[in-house]
C-alpha positions as CSV (number, residue, x, y, z in Angstrom):
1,X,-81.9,-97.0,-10.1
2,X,-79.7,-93.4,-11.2
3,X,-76.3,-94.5,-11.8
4,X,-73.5,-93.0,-9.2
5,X,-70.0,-91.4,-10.1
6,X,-68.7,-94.8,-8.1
7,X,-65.1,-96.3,-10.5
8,X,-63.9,-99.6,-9.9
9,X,-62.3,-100.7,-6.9
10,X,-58.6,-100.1,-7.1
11,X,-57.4,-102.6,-4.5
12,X,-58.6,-106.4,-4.6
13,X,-60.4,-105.5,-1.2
14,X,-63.2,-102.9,-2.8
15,X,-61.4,-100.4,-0.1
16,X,-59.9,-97.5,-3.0
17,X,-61.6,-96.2,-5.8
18,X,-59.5,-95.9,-9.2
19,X,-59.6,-92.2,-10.5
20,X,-62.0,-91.3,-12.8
21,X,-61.3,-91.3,-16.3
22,X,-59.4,-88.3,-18.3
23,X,-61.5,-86.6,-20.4
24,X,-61.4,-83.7,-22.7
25,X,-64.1,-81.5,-24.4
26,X,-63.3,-79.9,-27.6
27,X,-66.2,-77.1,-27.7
28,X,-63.8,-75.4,-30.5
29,X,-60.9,-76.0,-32.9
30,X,-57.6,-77.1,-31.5
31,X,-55.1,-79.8,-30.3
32,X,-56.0,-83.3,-28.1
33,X,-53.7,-82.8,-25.1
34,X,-54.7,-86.1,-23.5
35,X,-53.3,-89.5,-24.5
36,X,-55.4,-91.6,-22.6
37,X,-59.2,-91.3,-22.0
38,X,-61.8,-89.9,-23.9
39,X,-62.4,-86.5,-25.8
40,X,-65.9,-85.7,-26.4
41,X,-66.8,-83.4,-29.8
42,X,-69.2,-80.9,-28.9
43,X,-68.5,-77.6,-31.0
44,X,-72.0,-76.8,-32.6
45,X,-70.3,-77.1,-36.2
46,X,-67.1,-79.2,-37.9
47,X,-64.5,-79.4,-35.6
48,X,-61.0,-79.2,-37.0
49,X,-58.7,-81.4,-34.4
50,X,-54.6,-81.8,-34.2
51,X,-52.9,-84.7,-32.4
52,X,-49.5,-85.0,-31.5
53,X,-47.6,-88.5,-31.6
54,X,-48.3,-90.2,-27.9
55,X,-45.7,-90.6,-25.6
56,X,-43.0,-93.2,-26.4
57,X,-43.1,-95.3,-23.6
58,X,-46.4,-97.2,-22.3
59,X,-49.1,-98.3,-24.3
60,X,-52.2,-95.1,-24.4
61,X,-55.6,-95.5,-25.2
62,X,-57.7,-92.5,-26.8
63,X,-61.3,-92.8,-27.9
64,X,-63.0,-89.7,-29.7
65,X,-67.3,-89.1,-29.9
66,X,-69.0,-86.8,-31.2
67,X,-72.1,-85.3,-29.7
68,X,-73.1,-83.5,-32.5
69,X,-74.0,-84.4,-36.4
70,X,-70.7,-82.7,-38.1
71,X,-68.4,-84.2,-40.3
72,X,-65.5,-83.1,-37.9
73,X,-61.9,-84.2,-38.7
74,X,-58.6,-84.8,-37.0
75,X,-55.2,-84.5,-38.6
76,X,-52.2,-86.7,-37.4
77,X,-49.0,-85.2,-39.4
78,X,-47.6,-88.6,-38.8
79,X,-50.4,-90.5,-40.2
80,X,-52.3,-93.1,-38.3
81,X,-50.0,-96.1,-38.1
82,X,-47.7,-94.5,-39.4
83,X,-49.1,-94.3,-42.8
84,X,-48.4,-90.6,-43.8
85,X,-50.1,-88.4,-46.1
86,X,-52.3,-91.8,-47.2
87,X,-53.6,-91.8,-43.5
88,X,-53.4,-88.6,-41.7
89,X,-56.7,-87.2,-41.8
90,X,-59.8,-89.1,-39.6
91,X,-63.0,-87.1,-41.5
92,X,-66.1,-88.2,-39.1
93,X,-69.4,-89.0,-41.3
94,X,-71.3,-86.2,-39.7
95,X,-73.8,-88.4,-37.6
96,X,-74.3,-88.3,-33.3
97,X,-71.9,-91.0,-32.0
98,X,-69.4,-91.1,-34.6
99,X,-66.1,-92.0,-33.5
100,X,-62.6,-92.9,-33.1
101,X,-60.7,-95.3,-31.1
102,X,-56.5,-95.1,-31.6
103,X,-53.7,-97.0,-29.6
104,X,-50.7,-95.0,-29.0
105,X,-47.7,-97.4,-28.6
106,X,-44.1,-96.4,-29.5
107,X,-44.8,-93.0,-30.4
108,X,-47.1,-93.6,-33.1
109,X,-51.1,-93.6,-33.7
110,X,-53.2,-96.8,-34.4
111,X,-56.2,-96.8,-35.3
112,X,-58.3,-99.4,-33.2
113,X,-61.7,-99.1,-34.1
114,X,-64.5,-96.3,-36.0
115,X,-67.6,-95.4,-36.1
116,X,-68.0,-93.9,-39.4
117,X,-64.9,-92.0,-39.7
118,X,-62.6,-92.5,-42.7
119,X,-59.2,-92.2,-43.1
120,X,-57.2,-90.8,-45.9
């Protein structure tokens, strides 16, 4: 059976439909403008990425795949949990479905989970 674009109910009675999920595609080099969702890699060749600290208030969720076999990175001046200059470049291994899963909380970058990507 094909799978349909259907999203969870939003209400406990089935009757809305929660929005679909934020997504961004980064088909070239540049900045992640979301801060929740999910940003799919698909630039035929490395991929240099910039993130900016989430927002300060809430709790974001961000998780970053690649389509492609490039040893893309990401740079977060901040470092990742707030680690600095020992932790603020994510290198992806250069294999299909590596990835990156960060937690934004009090305007900082945690890293939640990889896929072989590194840190340093």
């Amino acid at each position: 059976m094909a799978l349909s674009n259907n999203q969870s109910p939003k209400d406990s009675d089935g009757t809305a439909s929660a929005p679909p999920m934020p997504y961004q595609v980064m088909s070239a080099d540049g900045a992640i403008t979301i801060a929740n969702g999910v940003v799919i890699v698909t630039k035929a060749g490395v991929c240099a990425m910039t993130i900016d600290n989430p927002p300060t208030e809430g709790v974001h969720n961000l998780k970053i795949v690649s389509t492609g076999a490039h040893a893309h990175t990401l740079t977060y001046t901040a470092g990742f949990g707030a680690g600095t200059t020992s932790r603020d470049v994510a290198t992806w291994g250069g294999a299909v479905n590596d990835s990156l899963e960060i937690i934004g909380y009090s305007g900082t970058w945690h890293t939640l989970a990889t896929r072989n990507v590194t840190l340093g």
